[in-house]
C-alpha positions in Angstrom: 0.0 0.0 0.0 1.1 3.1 -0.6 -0.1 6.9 -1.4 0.2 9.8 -4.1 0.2 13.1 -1.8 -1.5 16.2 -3.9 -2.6 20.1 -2.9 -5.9 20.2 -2.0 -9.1 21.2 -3.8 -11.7 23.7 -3.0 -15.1 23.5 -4.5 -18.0 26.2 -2.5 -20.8 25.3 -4.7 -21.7 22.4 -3.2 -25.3 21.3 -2.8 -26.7 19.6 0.7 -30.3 19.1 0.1 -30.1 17.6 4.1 -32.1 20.0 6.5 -31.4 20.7 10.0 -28.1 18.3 9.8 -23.9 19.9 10.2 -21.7 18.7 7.7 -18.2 20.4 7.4 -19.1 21.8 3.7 -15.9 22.8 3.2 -14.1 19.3 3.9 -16.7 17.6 1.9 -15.8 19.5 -1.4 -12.2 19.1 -1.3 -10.7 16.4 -3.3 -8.7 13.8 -0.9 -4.9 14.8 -1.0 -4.2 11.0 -1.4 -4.5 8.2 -3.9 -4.0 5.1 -2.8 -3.5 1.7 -4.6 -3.6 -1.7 -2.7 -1.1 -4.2 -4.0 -1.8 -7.6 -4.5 1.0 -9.5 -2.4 -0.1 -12.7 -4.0 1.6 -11.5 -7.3 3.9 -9.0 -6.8 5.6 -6.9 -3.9 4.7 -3.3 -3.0 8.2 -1.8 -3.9 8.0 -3.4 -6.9 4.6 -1.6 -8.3 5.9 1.7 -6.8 8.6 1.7 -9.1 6.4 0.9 -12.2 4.1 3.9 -10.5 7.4 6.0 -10.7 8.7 5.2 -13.9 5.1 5.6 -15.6 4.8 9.6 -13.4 8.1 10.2 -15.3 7.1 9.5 -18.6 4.1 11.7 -18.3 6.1 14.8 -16.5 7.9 14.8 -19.8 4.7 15.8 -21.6 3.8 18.6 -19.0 0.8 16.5 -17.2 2.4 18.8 -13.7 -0.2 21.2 -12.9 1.6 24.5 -13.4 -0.2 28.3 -12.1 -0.7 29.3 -15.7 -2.4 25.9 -16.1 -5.1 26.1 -13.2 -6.9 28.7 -14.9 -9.3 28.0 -18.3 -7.9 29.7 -21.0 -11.3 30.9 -21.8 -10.8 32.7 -25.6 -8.2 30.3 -26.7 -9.6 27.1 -26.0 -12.7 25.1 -26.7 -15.1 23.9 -23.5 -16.0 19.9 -22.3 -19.1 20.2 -19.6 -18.9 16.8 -17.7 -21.7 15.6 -14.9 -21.2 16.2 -11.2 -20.1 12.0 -10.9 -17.9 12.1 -13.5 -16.4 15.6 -12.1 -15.8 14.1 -9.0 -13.9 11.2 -10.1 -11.8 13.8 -12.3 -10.8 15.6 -9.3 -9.5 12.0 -8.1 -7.4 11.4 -11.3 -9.5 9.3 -13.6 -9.6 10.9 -17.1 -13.4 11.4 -18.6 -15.1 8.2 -20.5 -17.6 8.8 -23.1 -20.6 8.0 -21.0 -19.7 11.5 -18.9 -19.6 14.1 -21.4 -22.6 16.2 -21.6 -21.6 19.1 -24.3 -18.4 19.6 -26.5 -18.6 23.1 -28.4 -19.2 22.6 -32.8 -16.1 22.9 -33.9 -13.6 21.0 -31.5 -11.0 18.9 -33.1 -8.9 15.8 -32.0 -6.3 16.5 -30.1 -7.5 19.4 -28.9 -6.2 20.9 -25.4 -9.8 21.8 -24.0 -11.2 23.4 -20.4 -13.5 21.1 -18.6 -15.8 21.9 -16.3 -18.3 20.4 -13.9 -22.1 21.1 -14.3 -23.6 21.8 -11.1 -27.2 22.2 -12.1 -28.2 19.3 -14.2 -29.3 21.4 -16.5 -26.6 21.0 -19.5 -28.4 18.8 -21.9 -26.5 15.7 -23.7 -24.9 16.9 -27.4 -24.9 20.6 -26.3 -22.8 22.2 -29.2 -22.6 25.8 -27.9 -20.5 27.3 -24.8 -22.6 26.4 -22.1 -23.2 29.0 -20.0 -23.8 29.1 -16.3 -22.5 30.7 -13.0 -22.9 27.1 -11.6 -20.3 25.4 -13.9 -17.2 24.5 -12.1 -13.6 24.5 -13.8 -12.3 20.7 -13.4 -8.3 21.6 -15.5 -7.3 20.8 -19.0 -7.7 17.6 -21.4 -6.9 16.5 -24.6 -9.8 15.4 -26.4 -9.8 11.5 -27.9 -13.3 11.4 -29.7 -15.1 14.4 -31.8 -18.5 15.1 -31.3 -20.2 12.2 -33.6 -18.5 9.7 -32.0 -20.0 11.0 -28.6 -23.4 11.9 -29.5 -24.0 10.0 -33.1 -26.7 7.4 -33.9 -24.2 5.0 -32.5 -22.5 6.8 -30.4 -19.8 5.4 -27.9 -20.7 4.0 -24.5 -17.2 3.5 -23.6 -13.3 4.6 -24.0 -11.8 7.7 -22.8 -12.8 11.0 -24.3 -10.7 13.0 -23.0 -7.5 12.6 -21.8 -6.9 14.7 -18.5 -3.3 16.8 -18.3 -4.0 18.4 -14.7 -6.6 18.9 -12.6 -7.0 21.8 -10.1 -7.1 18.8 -7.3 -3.7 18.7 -8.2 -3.8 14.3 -8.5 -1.7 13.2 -10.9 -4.2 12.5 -13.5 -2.8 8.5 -14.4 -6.7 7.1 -14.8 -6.9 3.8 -12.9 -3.6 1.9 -13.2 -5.2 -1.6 -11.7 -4.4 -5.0 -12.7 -4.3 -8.5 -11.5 -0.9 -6.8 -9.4 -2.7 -3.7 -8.1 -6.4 -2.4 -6.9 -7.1 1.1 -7.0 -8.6 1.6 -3.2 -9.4 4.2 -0.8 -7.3 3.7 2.4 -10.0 3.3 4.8 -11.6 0.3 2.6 -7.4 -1.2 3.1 -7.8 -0.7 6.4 -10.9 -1.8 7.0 -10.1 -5.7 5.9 -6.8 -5.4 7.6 -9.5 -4.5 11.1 -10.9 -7.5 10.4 -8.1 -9.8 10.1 -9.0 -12.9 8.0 -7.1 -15.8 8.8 -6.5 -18.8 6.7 -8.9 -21.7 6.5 -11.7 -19.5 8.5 -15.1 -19.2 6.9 -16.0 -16.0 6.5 -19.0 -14.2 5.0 -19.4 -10.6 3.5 -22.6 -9.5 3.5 -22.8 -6.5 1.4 -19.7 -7.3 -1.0 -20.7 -5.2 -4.4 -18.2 -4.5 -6.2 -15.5 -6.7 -4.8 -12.6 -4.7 -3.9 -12.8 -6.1 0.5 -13.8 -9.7 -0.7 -10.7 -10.0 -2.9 -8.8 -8.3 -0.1 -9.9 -10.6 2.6 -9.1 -14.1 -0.4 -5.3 -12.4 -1.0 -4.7 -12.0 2.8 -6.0 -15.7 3.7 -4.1 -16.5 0.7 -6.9 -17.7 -0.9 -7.2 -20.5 1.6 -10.7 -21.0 3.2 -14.1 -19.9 2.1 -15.3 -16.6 1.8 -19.5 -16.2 0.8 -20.2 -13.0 -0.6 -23.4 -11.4 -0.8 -25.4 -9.1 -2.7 -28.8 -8.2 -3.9 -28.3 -6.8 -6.8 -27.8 -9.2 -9.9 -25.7 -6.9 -11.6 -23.5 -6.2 -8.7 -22.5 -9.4 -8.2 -21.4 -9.4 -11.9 -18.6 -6.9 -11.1 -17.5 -9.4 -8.1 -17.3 -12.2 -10.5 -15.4 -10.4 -13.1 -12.7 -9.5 -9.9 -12.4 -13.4 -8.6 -11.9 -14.3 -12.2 -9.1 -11.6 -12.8 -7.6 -12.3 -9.7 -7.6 -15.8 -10.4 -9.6 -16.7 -6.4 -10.6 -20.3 -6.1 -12.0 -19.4 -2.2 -14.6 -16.8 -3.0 -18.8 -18.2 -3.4 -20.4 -15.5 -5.0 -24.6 -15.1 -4.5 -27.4 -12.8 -5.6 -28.8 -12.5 -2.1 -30.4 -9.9 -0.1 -28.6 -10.3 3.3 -31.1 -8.4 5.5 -32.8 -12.1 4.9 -29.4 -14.0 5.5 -30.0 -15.8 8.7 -32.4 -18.5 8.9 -33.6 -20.0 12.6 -35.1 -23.0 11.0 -32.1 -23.9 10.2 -29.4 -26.5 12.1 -26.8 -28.5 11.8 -29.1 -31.6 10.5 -31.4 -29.5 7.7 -28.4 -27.2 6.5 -25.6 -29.1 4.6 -24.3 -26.7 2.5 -23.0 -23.5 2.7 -25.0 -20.7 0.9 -27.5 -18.5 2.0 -30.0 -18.5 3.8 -27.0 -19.4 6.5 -28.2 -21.2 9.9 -27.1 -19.4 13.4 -23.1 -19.3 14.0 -22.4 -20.1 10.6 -19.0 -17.9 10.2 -15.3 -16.9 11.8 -15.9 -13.4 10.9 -18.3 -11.3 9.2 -17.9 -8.0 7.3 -20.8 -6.2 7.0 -20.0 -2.9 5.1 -23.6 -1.7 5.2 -25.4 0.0 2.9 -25.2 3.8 3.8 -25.9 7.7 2.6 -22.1 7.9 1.1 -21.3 11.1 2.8 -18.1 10.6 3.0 -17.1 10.1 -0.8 -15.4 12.9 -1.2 -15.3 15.5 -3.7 -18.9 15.8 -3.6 -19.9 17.7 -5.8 -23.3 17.7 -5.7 -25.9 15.9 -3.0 -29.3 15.1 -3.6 -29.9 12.9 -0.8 -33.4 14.0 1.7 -33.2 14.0 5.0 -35.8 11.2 4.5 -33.4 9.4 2.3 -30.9 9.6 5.4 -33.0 8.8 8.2 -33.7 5.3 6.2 -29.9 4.0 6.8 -30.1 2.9 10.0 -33.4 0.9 10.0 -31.3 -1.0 7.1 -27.7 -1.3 9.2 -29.5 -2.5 12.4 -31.6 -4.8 10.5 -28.1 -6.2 9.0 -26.7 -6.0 12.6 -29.3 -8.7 14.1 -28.4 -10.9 11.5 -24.6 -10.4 11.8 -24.9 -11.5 15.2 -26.7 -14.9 14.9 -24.9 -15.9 12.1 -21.1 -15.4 13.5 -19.6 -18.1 16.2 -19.2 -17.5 19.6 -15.5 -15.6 19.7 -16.0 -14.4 15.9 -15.0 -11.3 14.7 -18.1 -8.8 13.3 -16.6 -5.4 11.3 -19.0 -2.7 10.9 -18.0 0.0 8.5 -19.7 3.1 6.5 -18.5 5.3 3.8 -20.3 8.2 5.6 -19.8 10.6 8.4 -23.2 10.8 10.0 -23.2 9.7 13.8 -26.6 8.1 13.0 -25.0 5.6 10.7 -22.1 5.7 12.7 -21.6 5.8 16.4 -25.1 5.6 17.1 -25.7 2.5 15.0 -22.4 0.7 17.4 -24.4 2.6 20.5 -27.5 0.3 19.5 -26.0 -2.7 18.7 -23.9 -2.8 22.2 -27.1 -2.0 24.2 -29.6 -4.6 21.5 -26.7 -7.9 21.8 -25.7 -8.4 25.3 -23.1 -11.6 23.9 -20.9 -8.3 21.4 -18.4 -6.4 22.8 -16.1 -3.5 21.3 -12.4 -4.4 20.6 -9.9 -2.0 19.4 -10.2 -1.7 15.7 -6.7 -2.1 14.6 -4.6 -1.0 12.8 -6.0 2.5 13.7 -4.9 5.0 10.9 -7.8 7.6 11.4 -9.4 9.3 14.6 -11.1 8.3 17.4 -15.2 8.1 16.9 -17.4 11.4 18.1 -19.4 11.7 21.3 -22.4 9.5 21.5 -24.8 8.7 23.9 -24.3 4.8 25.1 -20.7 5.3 24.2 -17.9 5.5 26.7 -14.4 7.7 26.4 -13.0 4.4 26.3 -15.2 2.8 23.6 -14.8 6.0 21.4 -11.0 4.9 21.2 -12.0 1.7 20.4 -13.5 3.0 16.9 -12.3 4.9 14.0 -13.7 7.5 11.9 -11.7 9.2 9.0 -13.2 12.5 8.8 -12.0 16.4 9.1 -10.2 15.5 12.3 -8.1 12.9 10.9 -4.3 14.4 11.0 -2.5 11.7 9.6 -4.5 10.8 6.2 -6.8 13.3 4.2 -8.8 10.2 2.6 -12.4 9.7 2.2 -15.0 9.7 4.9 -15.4 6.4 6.4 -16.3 4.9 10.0 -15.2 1.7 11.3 -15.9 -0.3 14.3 -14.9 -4.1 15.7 -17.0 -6.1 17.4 -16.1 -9.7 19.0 -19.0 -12.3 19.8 -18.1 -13.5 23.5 -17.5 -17.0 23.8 -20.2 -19.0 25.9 
């Protein structure tokens, strides 16, 4: 594992449609000031991919892909305009270069090859095969790209759905703008989601069971540090979810990994024992599993830049019902001494701290253990939580001084033996 430090980013034209709720705006909008990359031990070594990361950073500084001061402003008479979506803006911001699914205007006019100013549309109101400037006070400037495909293969009869259009030079986040450099050596991956699997500490031979696994990145984790010894059952409800897991075992070459379409809210099954249940696959009878990851569903408040939010306070306040429901069954289905992780992509203490609060007070048989290795800050102040337990936890959030990262919680639970 390691990281790519960049300046940070600034954005103040963020929408948070969430009413009487504090977010740190300002935190939320800025791109994270690391990239991080989690290399696959079982193939190659960490120095090793650093160097090819290196070597490759080189090559492009020689075609002036540094961010320079003259380059953070749009040259706004000289060159042409690209007007991207607020998801694809984002993940420009993180490095990725812009696919042809994200472009939503290219002025008449613009030629291959073309060094062009992108920008972000805040409103959603730039329609698809705009040909003119596109004008707007809530259009943010993204950096400079060199454009890849004109304007019929974008927004033609047949049209690409895929490939990059544009080929980013800098950004104003100031990543090095490399697009995703994974292979069957490497993973692009935020560091909490690293971290996260490393918390939960999969040991060969263990069975163990993640229960919302879409799109794969933990689950392969969690097969490369057993060493792809054991059995790992991964869940998901969505069909075509589970498609992107599949694609990941088969690249990565994992022989341990079950893969099912399965909602896991329904994953535990009292009816079930020892007698009735012979195989392994959901729906899974009662202290089934070594450990359990349960990255749960959530608001994604912490997958920074955001750009724009159109998430209700309605929308928000449905989380929990969902975690705690996944909770219950966590519980029953893990063996006495197993290992539960809990963990969020968002910073809301109601998916958060007062979800762990709950579940201490709902399971009498769970107790907290120190979610090592700790590499953000400790958890906020929570009713049902002690100064002790909020050590216990993690959060990566505004507070965190080691790693800028995304927002992400994390919390380890232990079953007690009887």
């Amino acid at each position: 594992m390691f990281y790519l430090k960049s300046p940070f980013f600034h954005c103040p034209l963020v929408e948070l449609q969430l009413s009487k709720r504090n977010f740190d705006l300002t935190w939320l909008c800025m791109a994270p000031s690391i990239t991080t990359y989690r290399v696959n031990l079982l193939q190659t070594s960490t120095e090793c991919y650093k160097e090819y990361v290196k070597n490759l950073l080189k090559g492009l500084l020689c075609i002036g892909s540094v961010p320079t001061p003259e380059t953070l402003k749009p040259s706004v008479r000289e060159q042409r305009e690209i007007i991207v979506d607020g998801c694809c803006g984002a993940a420009v911001l993180r490095g990725a270069h812009i696919y042809a699914v994200g472009v939503l205007a290219m002025e008449s006019g613009t030629k291959l090859h073309d060094i062009v100013n992108v920008y972000a549309d805040l409103t959603g109101k730039c329609k698809k095969g705009t040909n003119v400037r596109f004008d707007s006070d809530r259009k943010v400037y993204l950096g400079q790209g060199r454009v890849l495909m004109q304007r019929y293969q974008l927004f033609g009869a047949s049209g690409a759905k895929t490939g990059i259009a544009v080929e980013m030079l800098n950004t104003v986040s100031g990543v090095p703008s490399i697009g995703d450099l994974s292979s069957a050596k490497a993973l692009l991956q935020n560091l909490p989601s690293i971290v996260c699997v490393r918390v939960l500490n999969p040991q060969k031979n263990e069975i163990i069971l993640d229960m919302c696994a879409a799109p794969g990145n933990k689950t392969t984790h969690i097969a490369e540090l057993m060493q792809d010894k054991g059995l790992i059952l991964a869940l998901d409800k969505t069909v075509n979810r589970i498609a992107l897991i599949e694609e990941k075992i088969k690249k990565y070459k994992f022989n341990s990994i079950n893969v099912y379409a399965y909602d896991a809210t329904k994953s535990f099954d009292g009816k079930l024992n020892s007698e009735t249940a012979n195989d392994i696959k959901p729906p899974f009878k009662a202290e089934t599993f070594d450990r359990i990851l349960l990255d749960a569903p959530c608001s994604g408040l912490g997958n920074r830049p955001i750009l724009v939010v159109k998430t209700t306070a309605k929308m928000l306040d449905s989380y929990p019902r969902i975690q705690r429901k996944l909770i219950n069954n966590a519980v029953a289905l893990l063996k006495p001494g197993g290992c539960l992780v809990y963990s969020t992509c968002s910073i809301t203490t109601s998916e958060n701290e007062e979800i762990v609060a709950w579940a201490l007070a709902q399971h009498s048989d769970l107790e907290l253990e120190e979610a090592v290795p700790i590499m953000g800050s400790r958890a906020l102040p929570c009713q049902g939580l002690t100064e002790r337990q909020r050590g216990m936890l993690q959060r990566f959030s505004p507070d965190a001084k080691k790693f800028d990262t995304v927002g992400f919680f994390i919390a380890k639970f232990v079953k007690k033996p009887i």
